[in-house]
N, CA, C and O atoms as a Tripos MOL2 file, in Angstrom:
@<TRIPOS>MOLECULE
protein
  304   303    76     0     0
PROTEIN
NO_CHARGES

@<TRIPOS>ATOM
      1 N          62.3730   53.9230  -35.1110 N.3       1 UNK1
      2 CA         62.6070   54.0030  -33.6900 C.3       1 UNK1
      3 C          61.5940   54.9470  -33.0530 C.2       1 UNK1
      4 O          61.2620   55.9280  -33.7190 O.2       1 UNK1
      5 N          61.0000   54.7510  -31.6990 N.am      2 UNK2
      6 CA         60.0430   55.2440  -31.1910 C.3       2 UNK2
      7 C          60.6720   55.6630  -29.5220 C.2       2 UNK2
      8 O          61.1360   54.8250  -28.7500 O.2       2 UNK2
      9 N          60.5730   56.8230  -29.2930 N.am      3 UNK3
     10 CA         61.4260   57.3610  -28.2290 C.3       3 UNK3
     11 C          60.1960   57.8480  -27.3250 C.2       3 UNK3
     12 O          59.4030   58.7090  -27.7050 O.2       3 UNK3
     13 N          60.1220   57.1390  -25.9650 N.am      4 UNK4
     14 CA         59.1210   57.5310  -24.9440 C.3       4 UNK4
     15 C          59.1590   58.1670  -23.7690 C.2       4 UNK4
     16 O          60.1260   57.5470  -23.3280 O.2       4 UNK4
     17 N          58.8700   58.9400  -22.8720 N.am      5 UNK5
     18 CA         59.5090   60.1780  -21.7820 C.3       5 UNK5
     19 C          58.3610   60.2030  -21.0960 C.2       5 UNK5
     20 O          57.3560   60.5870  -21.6950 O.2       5 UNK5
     21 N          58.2500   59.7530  -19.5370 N.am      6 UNK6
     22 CA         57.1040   59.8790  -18.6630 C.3       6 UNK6
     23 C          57.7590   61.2110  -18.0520 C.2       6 UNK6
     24 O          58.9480   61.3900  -17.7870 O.2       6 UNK6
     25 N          56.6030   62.1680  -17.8820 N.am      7 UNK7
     26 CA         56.9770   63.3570  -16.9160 C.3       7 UNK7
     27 C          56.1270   63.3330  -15.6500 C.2       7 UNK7
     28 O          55.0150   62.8890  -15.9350 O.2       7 UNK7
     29 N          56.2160   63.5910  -14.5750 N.am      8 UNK8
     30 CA         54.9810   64.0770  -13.5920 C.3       8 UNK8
     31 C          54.1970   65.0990  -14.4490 C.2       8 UNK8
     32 O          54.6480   65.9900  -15.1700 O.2       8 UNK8
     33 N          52.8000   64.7240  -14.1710 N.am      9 UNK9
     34 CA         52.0440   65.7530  -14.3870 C.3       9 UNK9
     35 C          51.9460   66.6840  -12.9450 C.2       9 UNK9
     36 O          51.7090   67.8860  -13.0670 O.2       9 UNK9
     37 N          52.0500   66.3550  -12.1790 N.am     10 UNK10
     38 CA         52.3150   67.7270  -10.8240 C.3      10 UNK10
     39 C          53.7370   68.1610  -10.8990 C.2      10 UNK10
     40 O          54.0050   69.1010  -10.1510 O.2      10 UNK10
     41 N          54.4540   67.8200  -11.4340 N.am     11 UNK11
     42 CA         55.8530   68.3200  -11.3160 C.3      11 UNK11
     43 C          56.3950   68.5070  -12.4240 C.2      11 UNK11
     44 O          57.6210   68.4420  -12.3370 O.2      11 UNK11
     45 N          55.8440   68.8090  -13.9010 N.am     12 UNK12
     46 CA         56.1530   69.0610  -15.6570 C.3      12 UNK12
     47 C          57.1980   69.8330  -15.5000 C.2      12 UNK12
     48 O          58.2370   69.2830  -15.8620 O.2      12 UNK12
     49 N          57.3620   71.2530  -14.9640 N.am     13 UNK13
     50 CA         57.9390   72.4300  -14.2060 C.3      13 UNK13
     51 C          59.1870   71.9440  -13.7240 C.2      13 UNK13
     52 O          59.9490   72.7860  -13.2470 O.2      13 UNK13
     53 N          59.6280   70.4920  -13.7610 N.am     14 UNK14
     54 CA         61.2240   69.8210  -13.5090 C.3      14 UNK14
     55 C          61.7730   69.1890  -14.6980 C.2      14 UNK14
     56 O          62.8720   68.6380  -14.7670 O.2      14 UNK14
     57 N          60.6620   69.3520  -15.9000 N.am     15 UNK15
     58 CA         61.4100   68.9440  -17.1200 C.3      15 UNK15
     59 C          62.5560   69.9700  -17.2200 C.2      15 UNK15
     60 O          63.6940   69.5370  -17.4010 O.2      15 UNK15
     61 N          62.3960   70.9740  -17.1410 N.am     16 UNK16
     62 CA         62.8810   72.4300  -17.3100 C.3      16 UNK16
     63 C          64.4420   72.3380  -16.4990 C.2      16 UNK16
     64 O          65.5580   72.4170  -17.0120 O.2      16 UNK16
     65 N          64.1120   72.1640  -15.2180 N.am     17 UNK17
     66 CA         65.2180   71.8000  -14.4020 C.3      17 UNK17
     67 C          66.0620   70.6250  -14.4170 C.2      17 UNK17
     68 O          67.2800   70.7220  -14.5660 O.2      17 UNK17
     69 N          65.5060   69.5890  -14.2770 N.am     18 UNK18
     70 CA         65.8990   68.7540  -14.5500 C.3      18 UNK18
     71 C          66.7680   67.3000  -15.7630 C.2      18 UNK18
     72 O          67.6590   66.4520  -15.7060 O.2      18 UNK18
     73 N          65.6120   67.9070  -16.8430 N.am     19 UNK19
     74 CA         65.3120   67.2670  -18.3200 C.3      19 UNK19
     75 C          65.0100   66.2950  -17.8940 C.2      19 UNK19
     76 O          64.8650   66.1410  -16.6810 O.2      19 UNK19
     77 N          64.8380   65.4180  -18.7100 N.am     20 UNK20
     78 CA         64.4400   64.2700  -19.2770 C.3      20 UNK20
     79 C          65.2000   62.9830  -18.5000 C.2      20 UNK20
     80 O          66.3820   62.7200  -18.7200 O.2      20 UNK20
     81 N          64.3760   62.2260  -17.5750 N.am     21 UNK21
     82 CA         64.9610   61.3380  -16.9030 C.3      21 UNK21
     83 C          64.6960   59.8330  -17.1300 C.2      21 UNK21
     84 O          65.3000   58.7940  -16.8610 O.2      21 UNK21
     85 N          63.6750   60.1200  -17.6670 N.am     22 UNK22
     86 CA         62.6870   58.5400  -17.5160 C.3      22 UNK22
     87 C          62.6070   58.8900  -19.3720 C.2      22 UNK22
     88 O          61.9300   59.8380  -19.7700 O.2      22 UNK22
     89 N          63.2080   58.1950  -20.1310 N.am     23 UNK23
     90 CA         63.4190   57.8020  -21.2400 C.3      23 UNK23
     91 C          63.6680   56.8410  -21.7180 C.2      23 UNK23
     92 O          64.6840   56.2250  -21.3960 O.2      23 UNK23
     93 N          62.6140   56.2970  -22.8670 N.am     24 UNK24
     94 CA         63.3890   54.8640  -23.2310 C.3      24 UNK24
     95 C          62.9370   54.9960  -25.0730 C.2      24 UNK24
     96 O          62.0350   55.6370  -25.6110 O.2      24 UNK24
     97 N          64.0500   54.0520  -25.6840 N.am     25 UNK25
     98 CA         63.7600   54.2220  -27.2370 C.3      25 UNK25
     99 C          63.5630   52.6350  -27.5620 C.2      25 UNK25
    100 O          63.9620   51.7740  -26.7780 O.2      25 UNK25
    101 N          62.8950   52.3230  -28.8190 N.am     26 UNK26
    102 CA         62.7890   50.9430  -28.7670 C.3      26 UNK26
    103 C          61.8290   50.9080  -30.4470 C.2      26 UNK26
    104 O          61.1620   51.8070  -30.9600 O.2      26 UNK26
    105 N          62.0180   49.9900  -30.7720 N.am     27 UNK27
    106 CA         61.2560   50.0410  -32.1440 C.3      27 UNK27
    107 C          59.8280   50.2530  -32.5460 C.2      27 UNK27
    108 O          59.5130   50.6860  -33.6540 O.2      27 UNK27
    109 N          58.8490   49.8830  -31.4620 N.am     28 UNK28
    110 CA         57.8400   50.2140  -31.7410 C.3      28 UNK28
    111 C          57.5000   51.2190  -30.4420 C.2      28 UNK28
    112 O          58.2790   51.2840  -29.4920 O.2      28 UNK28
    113 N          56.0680   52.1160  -30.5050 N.am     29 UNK29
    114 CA         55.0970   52.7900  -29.7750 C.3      29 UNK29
    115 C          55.1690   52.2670  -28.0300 C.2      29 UNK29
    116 O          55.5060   52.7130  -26.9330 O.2      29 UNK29
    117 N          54.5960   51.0090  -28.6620 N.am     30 UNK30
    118 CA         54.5120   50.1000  -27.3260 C.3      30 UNK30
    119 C          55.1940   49.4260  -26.4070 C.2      30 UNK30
    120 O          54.8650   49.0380  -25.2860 O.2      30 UNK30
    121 N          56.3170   49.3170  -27.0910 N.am     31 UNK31
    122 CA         57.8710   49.0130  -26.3230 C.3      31 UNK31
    123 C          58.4030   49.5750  -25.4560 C.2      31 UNK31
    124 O          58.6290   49.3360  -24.2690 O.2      31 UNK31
    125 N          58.6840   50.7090  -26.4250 N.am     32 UNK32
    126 CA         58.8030   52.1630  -25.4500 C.3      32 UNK32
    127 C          58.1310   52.8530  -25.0260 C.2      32 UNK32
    128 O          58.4750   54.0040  -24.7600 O.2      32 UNK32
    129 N          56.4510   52.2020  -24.7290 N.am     33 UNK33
    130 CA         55.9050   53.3800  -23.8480 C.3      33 UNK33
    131 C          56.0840   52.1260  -22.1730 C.2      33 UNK33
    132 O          55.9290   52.5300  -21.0200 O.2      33 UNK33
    133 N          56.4530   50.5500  -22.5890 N.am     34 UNK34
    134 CA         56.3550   48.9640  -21.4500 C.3      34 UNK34
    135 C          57.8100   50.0570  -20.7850 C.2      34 UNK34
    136 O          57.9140   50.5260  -19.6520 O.2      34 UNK34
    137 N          58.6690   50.1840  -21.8320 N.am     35 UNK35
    138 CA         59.9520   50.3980  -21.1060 C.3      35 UNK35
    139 C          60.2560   51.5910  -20.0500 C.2      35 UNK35
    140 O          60.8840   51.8480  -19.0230 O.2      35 UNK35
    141 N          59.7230   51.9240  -20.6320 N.am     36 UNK36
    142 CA         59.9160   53.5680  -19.5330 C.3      36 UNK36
    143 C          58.6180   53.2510  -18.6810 C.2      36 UNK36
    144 O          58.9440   53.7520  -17.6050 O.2      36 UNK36
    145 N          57.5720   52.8220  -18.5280 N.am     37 UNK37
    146 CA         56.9900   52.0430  -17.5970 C.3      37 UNK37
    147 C          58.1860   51.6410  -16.3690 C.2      37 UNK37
    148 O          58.2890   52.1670  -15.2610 O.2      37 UNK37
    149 N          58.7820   50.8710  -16.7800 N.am     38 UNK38
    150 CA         59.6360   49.8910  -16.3590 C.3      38 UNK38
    151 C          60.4240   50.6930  -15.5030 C.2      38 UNK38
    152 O          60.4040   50.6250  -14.2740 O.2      38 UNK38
    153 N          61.1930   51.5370  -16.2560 N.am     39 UNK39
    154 CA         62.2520   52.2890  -15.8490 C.3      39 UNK39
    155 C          61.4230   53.5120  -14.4310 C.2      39 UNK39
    156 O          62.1400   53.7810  -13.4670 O.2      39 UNK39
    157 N          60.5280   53.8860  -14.4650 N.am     40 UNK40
    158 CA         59.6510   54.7680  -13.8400 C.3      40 UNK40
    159 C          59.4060   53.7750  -12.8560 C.2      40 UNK40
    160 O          59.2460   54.5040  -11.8770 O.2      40 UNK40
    161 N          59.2490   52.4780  -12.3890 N.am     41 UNK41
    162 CA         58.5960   51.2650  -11.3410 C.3      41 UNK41
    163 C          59.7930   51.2830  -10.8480 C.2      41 UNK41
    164 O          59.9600   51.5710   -9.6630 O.2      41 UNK41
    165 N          60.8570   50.9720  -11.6910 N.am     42 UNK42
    166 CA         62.4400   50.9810  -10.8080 C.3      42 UNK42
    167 C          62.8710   52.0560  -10.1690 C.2      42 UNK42
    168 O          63.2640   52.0030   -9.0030 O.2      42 UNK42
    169 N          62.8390   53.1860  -10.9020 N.am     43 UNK43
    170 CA         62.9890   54.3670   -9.7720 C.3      43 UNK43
    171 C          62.3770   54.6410   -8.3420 C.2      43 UNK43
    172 O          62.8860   55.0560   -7.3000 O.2      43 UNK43
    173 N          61.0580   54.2440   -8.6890 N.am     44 UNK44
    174 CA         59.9670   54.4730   -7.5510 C.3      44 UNK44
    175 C          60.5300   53.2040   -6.2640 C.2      44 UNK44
    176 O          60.5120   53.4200   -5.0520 O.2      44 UNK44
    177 N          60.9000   52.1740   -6.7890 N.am     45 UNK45
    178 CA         61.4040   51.1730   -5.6400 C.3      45 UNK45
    179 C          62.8250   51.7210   -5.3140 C.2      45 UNK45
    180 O          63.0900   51.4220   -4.1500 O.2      45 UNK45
    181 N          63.6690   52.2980   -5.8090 N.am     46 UNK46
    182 CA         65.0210   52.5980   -5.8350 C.3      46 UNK46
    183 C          64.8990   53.7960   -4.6630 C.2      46 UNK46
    184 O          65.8110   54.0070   -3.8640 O.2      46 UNK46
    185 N          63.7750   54.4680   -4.6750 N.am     47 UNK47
    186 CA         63.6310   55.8170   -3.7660 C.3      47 UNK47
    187 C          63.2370   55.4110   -2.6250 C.2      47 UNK47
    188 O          63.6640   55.9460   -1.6010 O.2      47 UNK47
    189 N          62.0560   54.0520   -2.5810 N.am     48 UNK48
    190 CA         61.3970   53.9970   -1.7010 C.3      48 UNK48
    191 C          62.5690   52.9170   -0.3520 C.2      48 UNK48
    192 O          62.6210   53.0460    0.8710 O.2      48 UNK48
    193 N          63.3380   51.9360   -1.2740 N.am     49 UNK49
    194 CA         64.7350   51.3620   -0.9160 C.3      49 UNK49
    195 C          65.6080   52.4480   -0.2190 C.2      49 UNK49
    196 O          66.0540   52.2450    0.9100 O.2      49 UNK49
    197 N          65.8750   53.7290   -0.9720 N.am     50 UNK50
    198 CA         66.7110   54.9490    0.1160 C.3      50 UNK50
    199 C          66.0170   54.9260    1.3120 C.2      50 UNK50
    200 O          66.4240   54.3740    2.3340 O.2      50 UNK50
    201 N          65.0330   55.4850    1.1980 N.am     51 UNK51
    202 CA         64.2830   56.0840    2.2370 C.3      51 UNK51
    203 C          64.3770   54.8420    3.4520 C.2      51 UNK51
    204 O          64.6260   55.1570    4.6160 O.2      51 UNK51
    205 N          64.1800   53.5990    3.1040 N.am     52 UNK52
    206 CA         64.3750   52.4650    4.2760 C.3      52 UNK52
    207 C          65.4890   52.8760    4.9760 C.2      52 UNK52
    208 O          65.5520   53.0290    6.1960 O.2      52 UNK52
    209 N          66.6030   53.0970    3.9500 N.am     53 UNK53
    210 CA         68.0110   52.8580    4.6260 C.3      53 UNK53
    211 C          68.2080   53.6530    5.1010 C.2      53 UNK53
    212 O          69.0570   53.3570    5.9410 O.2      53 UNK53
    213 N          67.9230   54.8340    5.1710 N.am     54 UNK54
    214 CA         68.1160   55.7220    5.9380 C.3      54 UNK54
    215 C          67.0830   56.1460    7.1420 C.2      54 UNK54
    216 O          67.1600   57.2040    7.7670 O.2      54 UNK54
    217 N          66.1680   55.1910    7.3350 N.am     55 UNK55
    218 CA         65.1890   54.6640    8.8060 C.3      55 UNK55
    219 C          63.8890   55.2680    8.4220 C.2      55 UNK55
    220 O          63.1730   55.3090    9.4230 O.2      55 UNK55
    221 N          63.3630   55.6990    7.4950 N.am     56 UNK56
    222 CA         61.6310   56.0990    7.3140 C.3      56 UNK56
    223 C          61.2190   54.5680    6.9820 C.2      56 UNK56
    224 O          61.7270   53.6460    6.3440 O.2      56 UNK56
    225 N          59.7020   54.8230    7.9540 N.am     57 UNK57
    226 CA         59.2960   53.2330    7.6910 C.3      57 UNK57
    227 C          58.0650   53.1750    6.5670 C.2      57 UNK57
    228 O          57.6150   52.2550    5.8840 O.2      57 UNK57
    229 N          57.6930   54.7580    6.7090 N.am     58 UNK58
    230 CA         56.5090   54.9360    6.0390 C.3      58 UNK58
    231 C          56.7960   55.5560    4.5010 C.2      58 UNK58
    232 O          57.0200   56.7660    4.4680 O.2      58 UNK58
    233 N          56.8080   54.7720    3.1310 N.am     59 UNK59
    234 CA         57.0960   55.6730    2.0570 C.3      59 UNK59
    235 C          56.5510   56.5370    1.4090 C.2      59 UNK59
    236 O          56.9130   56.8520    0.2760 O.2      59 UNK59
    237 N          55.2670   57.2330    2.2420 N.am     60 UNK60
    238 CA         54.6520   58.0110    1.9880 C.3      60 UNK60
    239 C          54.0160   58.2150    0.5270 C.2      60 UNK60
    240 O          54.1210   57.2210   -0.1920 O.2      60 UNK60
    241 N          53.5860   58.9600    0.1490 N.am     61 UNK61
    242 CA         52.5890   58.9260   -1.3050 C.3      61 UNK61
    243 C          53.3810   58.4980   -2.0000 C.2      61 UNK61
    244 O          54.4280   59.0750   -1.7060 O.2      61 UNK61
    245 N          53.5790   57.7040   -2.9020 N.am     62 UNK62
    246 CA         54.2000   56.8760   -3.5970 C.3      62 UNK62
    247 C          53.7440   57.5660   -4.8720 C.2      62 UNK62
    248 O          52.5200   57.6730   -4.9530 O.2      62 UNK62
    249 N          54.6350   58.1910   -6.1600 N.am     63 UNK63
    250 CA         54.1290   58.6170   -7.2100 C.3      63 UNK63
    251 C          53.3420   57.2390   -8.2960 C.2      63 UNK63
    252 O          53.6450   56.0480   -8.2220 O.2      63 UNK63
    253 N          52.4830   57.7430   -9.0790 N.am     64 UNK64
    254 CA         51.9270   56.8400   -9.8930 C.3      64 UNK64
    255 C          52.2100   56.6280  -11.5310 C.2      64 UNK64
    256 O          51.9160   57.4110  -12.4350 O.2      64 UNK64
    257 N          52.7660   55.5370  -11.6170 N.am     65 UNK65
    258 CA         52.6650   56.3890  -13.0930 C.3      65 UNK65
    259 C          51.8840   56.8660  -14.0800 C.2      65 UNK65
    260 O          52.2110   57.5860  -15.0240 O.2      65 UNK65
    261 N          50.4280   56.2500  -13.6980 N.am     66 UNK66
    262 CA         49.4500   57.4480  -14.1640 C.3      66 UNK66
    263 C          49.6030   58.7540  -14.1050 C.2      66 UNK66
    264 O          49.1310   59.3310  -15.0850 O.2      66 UNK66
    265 N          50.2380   59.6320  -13.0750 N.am     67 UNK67
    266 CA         50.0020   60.3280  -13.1050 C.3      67 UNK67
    267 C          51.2350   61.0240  -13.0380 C.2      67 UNK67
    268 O          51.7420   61.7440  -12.1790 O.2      67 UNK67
    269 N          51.7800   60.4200  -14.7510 N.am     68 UNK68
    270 CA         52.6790   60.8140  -15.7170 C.3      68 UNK68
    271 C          52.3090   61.1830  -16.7610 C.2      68 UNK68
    272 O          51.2890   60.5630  -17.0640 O.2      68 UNK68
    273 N          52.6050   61.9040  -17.5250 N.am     69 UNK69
    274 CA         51.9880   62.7580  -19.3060 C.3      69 UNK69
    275 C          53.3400   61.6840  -19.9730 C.2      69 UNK69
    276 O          54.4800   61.8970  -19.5610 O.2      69 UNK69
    277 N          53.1220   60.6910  -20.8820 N.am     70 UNK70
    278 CA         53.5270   59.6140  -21.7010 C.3      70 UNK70
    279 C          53.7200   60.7590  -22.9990 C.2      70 UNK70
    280 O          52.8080   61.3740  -23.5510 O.2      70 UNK70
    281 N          54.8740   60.8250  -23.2350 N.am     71 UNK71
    282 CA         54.8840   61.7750  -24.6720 C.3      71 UNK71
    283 C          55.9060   60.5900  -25.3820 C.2      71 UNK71
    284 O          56.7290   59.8930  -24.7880 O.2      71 UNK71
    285 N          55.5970   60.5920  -26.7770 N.am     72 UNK72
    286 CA         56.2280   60.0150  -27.7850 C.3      72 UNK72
    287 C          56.5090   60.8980  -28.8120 C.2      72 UNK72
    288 O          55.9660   61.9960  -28.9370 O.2      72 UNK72
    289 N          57.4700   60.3710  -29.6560 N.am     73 UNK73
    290 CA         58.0810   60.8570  -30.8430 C.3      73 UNK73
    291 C          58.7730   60.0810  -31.5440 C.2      73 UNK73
    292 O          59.4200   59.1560  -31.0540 O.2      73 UNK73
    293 N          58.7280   60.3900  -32.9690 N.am     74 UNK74
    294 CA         59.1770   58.7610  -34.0110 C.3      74 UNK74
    295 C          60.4530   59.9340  -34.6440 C.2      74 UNK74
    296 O          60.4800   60.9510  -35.3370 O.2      74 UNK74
    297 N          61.3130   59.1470  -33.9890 N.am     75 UNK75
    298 CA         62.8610   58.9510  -34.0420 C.3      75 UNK75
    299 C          63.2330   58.6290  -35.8250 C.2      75 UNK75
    300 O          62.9470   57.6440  -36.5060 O.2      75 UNK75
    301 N          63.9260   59.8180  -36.1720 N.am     76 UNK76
    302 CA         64.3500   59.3780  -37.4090 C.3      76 UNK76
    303 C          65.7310   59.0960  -37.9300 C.2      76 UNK76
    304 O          65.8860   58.7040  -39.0860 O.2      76 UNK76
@<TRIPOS>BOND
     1     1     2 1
     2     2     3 1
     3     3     4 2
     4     3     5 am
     5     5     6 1
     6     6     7 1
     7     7     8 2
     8     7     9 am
     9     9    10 1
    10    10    11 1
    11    11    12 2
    12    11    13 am
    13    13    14 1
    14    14    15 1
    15    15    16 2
    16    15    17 am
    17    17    18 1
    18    18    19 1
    19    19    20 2
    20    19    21 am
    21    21    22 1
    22    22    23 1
    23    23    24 2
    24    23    25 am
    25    25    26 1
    26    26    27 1
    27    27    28 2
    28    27    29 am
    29    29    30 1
    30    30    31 1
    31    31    32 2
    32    31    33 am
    33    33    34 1
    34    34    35 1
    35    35    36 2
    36    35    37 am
    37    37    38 1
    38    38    39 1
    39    39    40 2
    40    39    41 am
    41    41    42 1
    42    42    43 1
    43    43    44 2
    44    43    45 am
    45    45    46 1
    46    46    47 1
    47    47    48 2
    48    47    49 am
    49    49    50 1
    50    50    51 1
    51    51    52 2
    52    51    53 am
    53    53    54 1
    54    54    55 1
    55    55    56 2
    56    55    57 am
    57    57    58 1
    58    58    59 1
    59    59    60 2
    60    59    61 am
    61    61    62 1
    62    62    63 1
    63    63    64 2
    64    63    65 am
    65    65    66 1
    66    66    67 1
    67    67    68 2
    68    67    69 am
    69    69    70 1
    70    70    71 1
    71    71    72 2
    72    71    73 am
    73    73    74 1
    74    74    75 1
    75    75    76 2
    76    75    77 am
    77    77    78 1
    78    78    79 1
    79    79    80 2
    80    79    81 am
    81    81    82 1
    82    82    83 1
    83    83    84 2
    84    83    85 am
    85    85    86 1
    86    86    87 1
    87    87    88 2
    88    87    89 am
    89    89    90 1
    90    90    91 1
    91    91    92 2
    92    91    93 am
    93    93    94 1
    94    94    95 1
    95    95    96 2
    96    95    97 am
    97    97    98 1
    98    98    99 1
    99    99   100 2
   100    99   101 am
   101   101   102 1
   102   102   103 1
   103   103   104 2
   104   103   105 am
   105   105   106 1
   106   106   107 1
   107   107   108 2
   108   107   109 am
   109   109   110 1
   110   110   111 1
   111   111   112 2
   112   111   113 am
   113   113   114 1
   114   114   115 1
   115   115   116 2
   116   115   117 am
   117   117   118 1
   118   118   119 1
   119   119   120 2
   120   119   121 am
   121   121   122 1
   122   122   123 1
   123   123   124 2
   124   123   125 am
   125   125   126 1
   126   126   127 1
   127   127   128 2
   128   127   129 am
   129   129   130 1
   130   130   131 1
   131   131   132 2
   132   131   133 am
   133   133   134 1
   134   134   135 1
   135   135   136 2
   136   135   137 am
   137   137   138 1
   138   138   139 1
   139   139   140 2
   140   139   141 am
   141   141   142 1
   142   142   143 1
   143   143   144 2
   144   143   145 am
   145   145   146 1
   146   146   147 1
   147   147   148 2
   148   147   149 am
   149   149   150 1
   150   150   151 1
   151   151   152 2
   152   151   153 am
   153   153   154 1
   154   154   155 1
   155   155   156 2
   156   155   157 am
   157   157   158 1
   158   158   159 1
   159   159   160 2
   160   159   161 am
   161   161   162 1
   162   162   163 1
   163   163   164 2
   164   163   165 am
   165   165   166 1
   166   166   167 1
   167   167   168 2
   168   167   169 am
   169   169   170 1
   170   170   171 1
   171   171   172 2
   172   171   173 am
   173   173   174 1
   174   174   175 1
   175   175   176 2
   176   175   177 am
   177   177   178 1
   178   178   179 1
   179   179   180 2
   180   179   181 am
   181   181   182 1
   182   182   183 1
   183   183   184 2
   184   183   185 am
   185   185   186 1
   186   186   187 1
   187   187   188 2
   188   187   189 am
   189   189   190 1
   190   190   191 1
   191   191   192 2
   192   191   193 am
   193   193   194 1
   194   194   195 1
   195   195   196 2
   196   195   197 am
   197   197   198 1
   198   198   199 1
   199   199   200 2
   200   199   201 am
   201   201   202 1
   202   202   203 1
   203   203   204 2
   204   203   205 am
   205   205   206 1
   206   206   207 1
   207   207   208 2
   208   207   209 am
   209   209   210 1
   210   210   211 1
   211   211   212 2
   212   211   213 am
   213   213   214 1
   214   214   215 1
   215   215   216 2
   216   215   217 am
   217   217   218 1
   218   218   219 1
   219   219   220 2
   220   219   221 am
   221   221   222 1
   222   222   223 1
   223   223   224 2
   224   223   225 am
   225   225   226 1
   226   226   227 1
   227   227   228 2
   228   227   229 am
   229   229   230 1
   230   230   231 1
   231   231   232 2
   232   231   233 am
   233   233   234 1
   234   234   235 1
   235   235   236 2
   236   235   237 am
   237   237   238 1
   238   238   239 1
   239   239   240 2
   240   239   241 am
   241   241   242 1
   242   242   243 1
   243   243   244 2
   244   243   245 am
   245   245   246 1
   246   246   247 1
   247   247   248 2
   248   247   249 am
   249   249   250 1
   250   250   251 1
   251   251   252 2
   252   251   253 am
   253   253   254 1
   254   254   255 1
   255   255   256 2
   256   255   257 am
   257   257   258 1
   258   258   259 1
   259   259   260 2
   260   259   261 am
   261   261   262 1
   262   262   263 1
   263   263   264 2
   264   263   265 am
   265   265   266 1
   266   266   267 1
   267   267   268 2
   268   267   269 am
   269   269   270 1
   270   270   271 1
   271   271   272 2
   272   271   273 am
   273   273   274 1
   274   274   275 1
   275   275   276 2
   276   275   277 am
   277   277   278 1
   278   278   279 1
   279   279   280 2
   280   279   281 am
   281   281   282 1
   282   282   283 1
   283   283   284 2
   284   283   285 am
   285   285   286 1
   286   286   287 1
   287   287   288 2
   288   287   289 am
   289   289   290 1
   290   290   291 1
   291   291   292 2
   292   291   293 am
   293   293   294 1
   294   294   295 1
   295   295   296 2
   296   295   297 am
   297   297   298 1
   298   298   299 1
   299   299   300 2
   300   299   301 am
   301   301   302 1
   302   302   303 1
   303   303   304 2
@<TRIPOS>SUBSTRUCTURE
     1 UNK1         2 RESIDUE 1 A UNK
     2 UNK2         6 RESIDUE 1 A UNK
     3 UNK3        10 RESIDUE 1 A UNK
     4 UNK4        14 RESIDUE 1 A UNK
     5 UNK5        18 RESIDUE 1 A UNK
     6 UNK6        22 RESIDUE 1 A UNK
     7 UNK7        26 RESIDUE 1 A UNK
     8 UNK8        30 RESIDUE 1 A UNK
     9 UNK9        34 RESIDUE 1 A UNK
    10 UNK10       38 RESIDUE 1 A UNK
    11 UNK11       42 RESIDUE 1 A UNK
    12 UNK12       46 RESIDUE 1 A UNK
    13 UNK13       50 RESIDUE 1 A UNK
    14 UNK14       54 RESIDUE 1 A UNK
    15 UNK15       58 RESIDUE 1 A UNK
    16 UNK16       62 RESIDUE 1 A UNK
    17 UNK17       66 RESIDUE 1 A UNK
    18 UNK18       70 RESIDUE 1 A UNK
    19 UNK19       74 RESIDUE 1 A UNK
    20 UNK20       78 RESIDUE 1 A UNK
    21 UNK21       82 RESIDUE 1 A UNK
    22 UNK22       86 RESIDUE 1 A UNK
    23 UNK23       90 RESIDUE 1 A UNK
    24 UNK24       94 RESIDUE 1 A UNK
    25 UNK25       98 RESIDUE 1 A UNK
    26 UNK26      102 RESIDUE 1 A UNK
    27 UNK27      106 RESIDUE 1 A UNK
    28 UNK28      110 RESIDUE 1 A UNK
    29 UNK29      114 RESIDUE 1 A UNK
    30 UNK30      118 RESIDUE 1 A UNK
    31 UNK31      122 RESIDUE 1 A UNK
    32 UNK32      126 RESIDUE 1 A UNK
    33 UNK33      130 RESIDUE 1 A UNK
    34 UNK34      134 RESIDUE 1 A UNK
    35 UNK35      138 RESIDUE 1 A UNK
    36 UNK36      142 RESIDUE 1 A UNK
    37 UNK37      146 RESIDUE 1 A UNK
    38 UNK38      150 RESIDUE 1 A UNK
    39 UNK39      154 RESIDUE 1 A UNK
    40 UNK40      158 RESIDUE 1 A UNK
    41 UNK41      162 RESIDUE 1 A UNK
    42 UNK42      166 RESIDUE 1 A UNK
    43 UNK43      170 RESIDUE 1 A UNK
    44 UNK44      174 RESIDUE 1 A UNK
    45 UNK45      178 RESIDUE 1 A UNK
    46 UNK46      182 RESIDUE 1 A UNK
    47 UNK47      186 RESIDUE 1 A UNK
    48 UNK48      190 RESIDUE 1 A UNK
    49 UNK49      194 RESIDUE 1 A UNK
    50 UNK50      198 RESIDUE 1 A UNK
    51 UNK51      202 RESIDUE 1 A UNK
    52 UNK52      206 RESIDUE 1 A UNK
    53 UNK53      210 RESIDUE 1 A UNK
    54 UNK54      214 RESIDUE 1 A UNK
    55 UNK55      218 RESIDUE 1 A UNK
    56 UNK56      222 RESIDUE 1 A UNK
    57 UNK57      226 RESIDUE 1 A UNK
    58 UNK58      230 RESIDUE 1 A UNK
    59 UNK59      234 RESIDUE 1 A UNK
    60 UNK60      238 RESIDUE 1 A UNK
    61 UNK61      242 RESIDUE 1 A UNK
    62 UNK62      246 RESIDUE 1 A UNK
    63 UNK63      250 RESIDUE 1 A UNK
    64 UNK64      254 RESIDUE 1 A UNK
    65 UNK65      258 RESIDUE 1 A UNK
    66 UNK66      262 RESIDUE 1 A UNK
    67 UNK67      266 RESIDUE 1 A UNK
    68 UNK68      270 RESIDUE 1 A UNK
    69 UNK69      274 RESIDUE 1 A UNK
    70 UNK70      278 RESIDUE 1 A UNK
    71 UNK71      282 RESIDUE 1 A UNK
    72 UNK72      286 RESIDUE 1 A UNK
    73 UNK73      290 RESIDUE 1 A UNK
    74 UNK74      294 RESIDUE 1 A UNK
    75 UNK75      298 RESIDUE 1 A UNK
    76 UNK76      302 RESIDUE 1 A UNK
């Protein structure tokens, strides 16, 4: 099992606070680095979806997931 965790790289400093949000486990490397991809694209629409409903038209800088630090670890 291969366990994958996108962090902001401008915001690492909320692992601390926060932990670990964007996590996904999956059998290989690449699974779990697609999945938490995945899970990180859904959040970003899920925020940008609030922000409508509550009347901002503009969703302003939109995070990237590039410019996430991808850490892995093989799950034993």
């Amino acid at each position: 099992m291969f366990v994958a965790y996108a962090i902001p790289k401008e915001d690492h400093h909320l692992l601390v606070e926060d932990g670990l949000g964007l996590l996904a486990v999956a059998t290989t490397r690449e699974i779990a680095e697609a999945s938490v991809r995945e899970l990180f694209e859904k959040e970003q629409n899920e925020m940008v979806e609030l922000a409508r409903k509550h009347g901002y038209t503009d969703e302003g800088e939109r995070l990237q997931f590039d410019d996430c630090y991808v850490l892995h670890c093989n799950e034993v």
